[in-house]
C-alpha positions in Angstrom: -62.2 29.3 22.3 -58.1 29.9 22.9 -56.7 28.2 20.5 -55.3 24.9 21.7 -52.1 22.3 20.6 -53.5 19.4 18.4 -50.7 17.2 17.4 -46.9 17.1 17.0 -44.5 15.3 15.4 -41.5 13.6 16.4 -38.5 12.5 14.0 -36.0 15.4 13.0 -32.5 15.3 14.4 -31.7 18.5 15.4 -33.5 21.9 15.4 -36.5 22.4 13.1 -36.2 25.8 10.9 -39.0 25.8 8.6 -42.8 24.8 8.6 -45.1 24.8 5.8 -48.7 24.1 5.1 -49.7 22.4 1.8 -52.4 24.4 0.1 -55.0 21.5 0.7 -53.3 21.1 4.4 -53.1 17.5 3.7 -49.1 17.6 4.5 -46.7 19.5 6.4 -43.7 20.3 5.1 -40.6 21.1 7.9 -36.6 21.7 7.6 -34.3 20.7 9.6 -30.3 21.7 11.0 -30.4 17.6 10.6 -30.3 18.5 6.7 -33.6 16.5 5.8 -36.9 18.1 4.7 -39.6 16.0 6.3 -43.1 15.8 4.5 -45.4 14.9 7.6 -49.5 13.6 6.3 -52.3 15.4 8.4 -53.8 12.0 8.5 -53.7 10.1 11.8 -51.3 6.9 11.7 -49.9 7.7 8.4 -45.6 7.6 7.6 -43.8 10.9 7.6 -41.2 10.8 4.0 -37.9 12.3 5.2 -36.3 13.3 1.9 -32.3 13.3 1.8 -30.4 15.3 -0.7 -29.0 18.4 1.1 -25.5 17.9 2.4 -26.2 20.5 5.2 -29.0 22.2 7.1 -32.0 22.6 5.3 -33.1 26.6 6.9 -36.1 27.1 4.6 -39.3 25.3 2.7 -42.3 26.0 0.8 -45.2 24.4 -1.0 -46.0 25.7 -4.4 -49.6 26.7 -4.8 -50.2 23.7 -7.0 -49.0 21.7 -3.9 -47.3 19.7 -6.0 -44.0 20.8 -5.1 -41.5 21.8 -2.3 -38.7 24.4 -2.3 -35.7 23.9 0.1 -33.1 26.2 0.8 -30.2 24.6 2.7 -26.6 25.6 4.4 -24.7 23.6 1.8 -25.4 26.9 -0.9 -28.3 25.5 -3.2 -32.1 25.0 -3.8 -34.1 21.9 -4.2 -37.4 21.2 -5.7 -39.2 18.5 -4.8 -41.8 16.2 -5.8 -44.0 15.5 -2.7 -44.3 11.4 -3.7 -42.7 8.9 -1.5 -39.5 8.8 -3.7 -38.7 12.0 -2.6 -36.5 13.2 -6.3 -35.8 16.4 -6.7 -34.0 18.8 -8.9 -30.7 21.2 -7.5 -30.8 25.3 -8.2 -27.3 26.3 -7.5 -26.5 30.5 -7.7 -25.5 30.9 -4.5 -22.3 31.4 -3.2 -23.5 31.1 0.6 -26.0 29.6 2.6 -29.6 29.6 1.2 -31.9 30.8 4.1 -35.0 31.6 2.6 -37.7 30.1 -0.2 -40.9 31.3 -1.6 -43.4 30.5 -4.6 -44.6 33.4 -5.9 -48.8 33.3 -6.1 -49.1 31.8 -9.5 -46.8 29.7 -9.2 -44.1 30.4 -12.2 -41.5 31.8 -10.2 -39.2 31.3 -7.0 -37.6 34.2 -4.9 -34.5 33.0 -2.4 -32.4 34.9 -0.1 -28.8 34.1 0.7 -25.7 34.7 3.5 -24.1 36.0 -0.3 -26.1 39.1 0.2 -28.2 38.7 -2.5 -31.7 37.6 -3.2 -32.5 35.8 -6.5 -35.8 35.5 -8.8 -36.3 31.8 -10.4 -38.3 30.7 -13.2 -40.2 27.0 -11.9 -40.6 25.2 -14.9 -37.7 26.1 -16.9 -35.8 26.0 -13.4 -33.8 28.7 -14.4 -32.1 31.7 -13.0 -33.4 34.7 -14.1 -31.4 38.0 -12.0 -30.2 39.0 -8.7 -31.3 41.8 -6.2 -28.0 43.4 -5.4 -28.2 46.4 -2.6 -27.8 44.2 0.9 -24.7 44.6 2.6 -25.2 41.9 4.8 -26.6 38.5 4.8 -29.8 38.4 3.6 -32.2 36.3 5.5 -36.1 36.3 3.7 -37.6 37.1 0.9 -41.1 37.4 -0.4 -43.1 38.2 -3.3 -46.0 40.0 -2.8 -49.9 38.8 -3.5 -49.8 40.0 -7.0 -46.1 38.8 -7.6 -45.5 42.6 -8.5 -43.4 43.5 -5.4 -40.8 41.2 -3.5 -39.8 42.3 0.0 -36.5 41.2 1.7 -35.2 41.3 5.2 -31.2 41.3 5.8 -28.7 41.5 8.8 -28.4 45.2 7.5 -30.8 46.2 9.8 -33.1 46.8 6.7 -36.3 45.9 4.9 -36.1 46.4 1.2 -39.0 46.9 -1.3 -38.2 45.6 -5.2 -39.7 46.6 -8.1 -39.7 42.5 -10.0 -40.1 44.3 -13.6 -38.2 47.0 -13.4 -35.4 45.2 -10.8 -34.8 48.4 -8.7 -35.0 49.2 -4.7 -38.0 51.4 -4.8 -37.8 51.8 -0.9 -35.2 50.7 2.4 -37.2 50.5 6.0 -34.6 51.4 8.4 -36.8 51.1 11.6 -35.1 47.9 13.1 -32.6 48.1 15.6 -30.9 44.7 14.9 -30.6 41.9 12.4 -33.9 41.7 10.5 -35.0 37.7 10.6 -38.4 37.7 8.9 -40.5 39.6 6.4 -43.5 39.0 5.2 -46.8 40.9 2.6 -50.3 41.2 4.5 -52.9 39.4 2.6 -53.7 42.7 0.7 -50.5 43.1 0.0 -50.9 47.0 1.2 -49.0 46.3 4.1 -45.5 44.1 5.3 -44.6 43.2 9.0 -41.4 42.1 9.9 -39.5 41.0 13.1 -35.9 40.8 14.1 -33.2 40.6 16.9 -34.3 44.2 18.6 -37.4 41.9 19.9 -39.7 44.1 17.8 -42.4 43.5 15.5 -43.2 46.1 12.8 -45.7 47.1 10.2 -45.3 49.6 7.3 -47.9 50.6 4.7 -46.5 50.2 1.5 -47.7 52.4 -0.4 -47.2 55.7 1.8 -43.8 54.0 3.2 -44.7 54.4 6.6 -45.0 52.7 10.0 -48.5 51.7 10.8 -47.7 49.8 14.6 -45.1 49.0 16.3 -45.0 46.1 19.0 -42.1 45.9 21.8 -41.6 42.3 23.2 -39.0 41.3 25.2 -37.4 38.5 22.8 -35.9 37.6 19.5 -38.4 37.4 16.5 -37.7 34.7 14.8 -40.6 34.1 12.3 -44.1 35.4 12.0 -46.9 34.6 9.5 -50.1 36.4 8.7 -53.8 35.2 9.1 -55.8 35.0 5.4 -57.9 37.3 7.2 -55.0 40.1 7.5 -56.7 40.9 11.2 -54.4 38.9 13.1 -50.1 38.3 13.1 -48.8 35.4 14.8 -44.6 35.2 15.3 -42.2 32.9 16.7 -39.5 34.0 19.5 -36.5 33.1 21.3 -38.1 32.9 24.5 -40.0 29.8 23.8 -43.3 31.4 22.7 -45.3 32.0 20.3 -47.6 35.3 20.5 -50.8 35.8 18.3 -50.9 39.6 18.0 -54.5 41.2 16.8 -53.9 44.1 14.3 -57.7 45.7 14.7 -57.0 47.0 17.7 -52.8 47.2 17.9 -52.2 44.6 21.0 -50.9 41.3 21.9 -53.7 38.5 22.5 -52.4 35.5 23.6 -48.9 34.4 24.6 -48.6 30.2 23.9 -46.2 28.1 25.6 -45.4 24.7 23.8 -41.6 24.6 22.6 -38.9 23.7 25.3 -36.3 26.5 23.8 -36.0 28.9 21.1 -39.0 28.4 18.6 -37.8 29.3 15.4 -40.7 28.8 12.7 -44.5 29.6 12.3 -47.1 29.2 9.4 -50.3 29.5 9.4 -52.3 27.6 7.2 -53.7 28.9 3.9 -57.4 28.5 5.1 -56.1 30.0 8.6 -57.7 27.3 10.8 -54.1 25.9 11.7 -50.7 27.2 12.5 -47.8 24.9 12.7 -44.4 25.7 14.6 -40.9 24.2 15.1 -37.7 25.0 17.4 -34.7 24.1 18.9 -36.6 21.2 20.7 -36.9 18.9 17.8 -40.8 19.4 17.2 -42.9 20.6 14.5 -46.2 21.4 16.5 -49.9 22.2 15.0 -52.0 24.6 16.8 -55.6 24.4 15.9 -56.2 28.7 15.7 -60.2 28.8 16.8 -61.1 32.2 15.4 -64.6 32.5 14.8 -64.9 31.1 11.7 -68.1 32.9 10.4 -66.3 36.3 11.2 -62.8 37.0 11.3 -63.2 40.0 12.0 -64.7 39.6 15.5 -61.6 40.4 18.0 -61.1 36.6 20.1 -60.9 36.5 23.9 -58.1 38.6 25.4 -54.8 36.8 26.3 -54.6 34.6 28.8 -51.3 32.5 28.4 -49.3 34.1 29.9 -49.2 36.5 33.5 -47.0 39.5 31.5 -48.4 40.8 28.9 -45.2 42.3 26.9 -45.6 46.4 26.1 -47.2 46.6 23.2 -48.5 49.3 21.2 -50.0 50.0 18.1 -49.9 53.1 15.8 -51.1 54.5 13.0 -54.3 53.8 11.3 -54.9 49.5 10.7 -57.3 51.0 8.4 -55.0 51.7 5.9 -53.5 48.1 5.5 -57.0 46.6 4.6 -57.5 45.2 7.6 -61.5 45.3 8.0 -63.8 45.0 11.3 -66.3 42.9 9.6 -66.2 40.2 7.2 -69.1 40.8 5.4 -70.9 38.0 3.1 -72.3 39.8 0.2 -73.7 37.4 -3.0 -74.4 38.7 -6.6 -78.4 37.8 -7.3 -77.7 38.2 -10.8 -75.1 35.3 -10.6 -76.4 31.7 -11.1 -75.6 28.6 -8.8 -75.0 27.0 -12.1 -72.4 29.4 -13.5 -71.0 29.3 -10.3 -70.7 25.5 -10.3 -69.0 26.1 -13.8 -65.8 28.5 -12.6 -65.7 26.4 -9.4 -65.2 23.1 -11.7 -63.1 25.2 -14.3 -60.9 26.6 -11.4 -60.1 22.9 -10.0 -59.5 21.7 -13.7 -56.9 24.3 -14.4 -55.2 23.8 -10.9 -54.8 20.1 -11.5 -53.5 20.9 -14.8 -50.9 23.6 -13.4 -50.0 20.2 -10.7 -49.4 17.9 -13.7 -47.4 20.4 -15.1 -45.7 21.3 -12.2 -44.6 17.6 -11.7 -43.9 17.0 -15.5 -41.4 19.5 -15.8 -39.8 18.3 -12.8 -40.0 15.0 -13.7 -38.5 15.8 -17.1 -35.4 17.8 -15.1 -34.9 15.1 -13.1 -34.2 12.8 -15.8 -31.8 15.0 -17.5 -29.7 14.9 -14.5 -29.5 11.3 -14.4 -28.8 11.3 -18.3 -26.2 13.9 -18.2 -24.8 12.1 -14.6 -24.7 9.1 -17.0 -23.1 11.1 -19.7 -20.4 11.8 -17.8 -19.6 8.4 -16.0 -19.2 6.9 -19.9 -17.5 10.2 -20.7 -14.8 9.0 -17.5 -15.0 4.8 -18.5 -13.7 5.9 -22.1 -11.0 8.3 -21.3 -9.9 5.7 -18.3 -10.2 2.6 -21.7 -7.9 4.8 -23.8 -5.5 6.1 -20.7 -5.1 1.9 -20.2 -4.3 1.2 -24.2 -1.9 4.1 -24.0 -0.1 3.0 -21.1 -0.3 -0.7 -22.5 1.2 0.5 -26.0 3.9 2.6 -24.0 
């Protein structure tokens, strides 16, 4: 099957910038240029919570793994964390000295990598919610950022017309992609982590092995790239562009598969989900759409019907071995005899037990820095009565 619209949703402002599945794909999480993060349910007939604290644009948001949480990046210079309940509190980063145009979790959840118009992208710790060092070398604004599967690597993208590869221990540039012709508006790790593909303002799409620093494929469209986002298979790429489309491009054999029409104007955001049966995107309309992806879900690896969206196929090409990345032709299904359904029953259980403590946690600590704003807000407006009480007796005595 093509894959095929299955909802949207109305009730942002202005242009959406930011789409992102919760790991169970319960909620949706969107940012808007109306400054509100939206939290929409999966759920047929159930309330969207729009969240107000940003005093400009939100331009960025993502779930934690936990789910518990969401990161915000906004225009007005800071980063929020929220706690996905219907009171919507959250906790304020602030390092920036410029907009905030990019968020991101790292796999384990203990840290948070942002990207900023200040030119510098910045490494969090979550549940201290602290500040931990900057990545210095852009020159220009910096516009993603993303830490790689195993939260060794982080990989940025900047109006410098590069793609930088960071070191997180060691803090160093261990490589700059200088490829792109223009502004460089997304980045982002393949599944493996072996590979990165990024998109920008010269309507290309690139891929580069990390590893040997070189280009694997190159595609040529004929629009911005606004935003792409892997399949958790690593065989397919799907991006967001100026023209109004979104294209799903498959990486096996290097070509574009299917061209998708939906947003009237620019669409500026794509995610797939983390199971990869959905892909949400959002524009310059005002709409967050999900797109149901239809893959064959017994194997992935089976190339889908050729595009048929669209009458021009844009001039793609592909080079370089796919190979190399880890993307594979077959998903195969292999099971360990010597492994019991019992003892797999136990890590299954065990797994779910120490995600829902990691949640609590998550929550807890936020929870915690939330009241220690309100105390220290508190603090301060006694701090103002008393000095206003003896600024009165001393102008009574005078």
């Amino acid at each position: 099957e093509d894959p095929s619209l299955e909802r949207h949703f109305k009730g942002h402002r202005d242009a959406v910038t930011s789409v992102d599945f919760s790991p169970n794909k319960k909620q949706l999480a969107s940012g808007s240029m109306d400054s509100y993060l939206m939290i929409w349910s999966m759920k047929p007939q159930m309330r969207a919570y729009r969240f107000v604290g940003h005093k400009d644009a939100v331009l960025c948001v993502h779930f934690s793994p936990s789910g518990h949480l969401v990161a915000s990046g906004s225009r007005d210079k800071t980063v929020r964390l929220w706690i996905t309940s219907a009171k919507g509190e959250s906790t304020v980063f602030k390092a920036h000295t410029a907009t905030v145009r990019s968020v991101h979790f790292s796999n384990d959840g203990q840290s948070l990598v942002t990207a900023s118009d200040d030119k510098t992208v910045k490494v969090w710790t979550v549940h201290r919610q602290k500040f931990l060092f900057s990545l210095n070398q852009h020159i220009n604004w910096v516009r993603c950022a993303r830490f790689s599967p195993d939260g060794r690597l982080i990989v940025s993208a900047s109006d410098d017309k590069t793609v930088k590869l960071w070191d997180k221990t060691s803090r160093e540039c261990i490589h700059s992609f200088c490829e792109h012709g223009g502004f460089v508006n997304h980045v982002d790790f393949h599944p493996t982590g072996n590979c990165i593909a990024a998109g920008g303002t010269d309507s290309t799409v690139k891929l580069w092995d990390v590893r040997m620093n070189r280009l694997l494929q190159h595609y040529q469209g004929n629009s911005v790239v606004n935003s792409l986002s892997f399949h958790p298979s690593g065989n397919y790429l799907v991006t967001a562009s100026s023209d109004s489309t979104l294209k799903i491009l498959d990486l096996l054999e290097g070509r574009l598969l299917y061209t998708l029409h939906g947003h009237q104007g620019p669409a500026a955001c794509v995610a797939f989900s983390r199971d990869g049966d959905l892909f949400a995107s959002g524009g310059s309309d005002e709409q967050v759409m999900v797109w149901k992806t239809n893959f064959d879900a017994a194997d992935y690896g089976d190339v889908v019907k050729p595009q048929k969206y669209s009458s021009s196929v844009d001039g793609t090409h592909g080079t370089g071995s796919e190979m190399d990345c880890g993307i594979h032709h077959k998903k195969t299904k292999t099971q360990d005899s010597s492994r019991t359904h019992d003892q797999q029953e136990e890590e299954t259980s065990l797994a779910n037990t120490l995600e829902h403590i990691m949640g609590q946690l998550d929550v807890l600590t936020q929870t915690v820095s939330i009241l220690e704003q309100r105390l220290t807000l508190t603090e301060d407006k006694l701090k103002e009565c008393l000095e206003n009480q003896q600024k009165i007796i001393q102008n009574k005595t005078n």
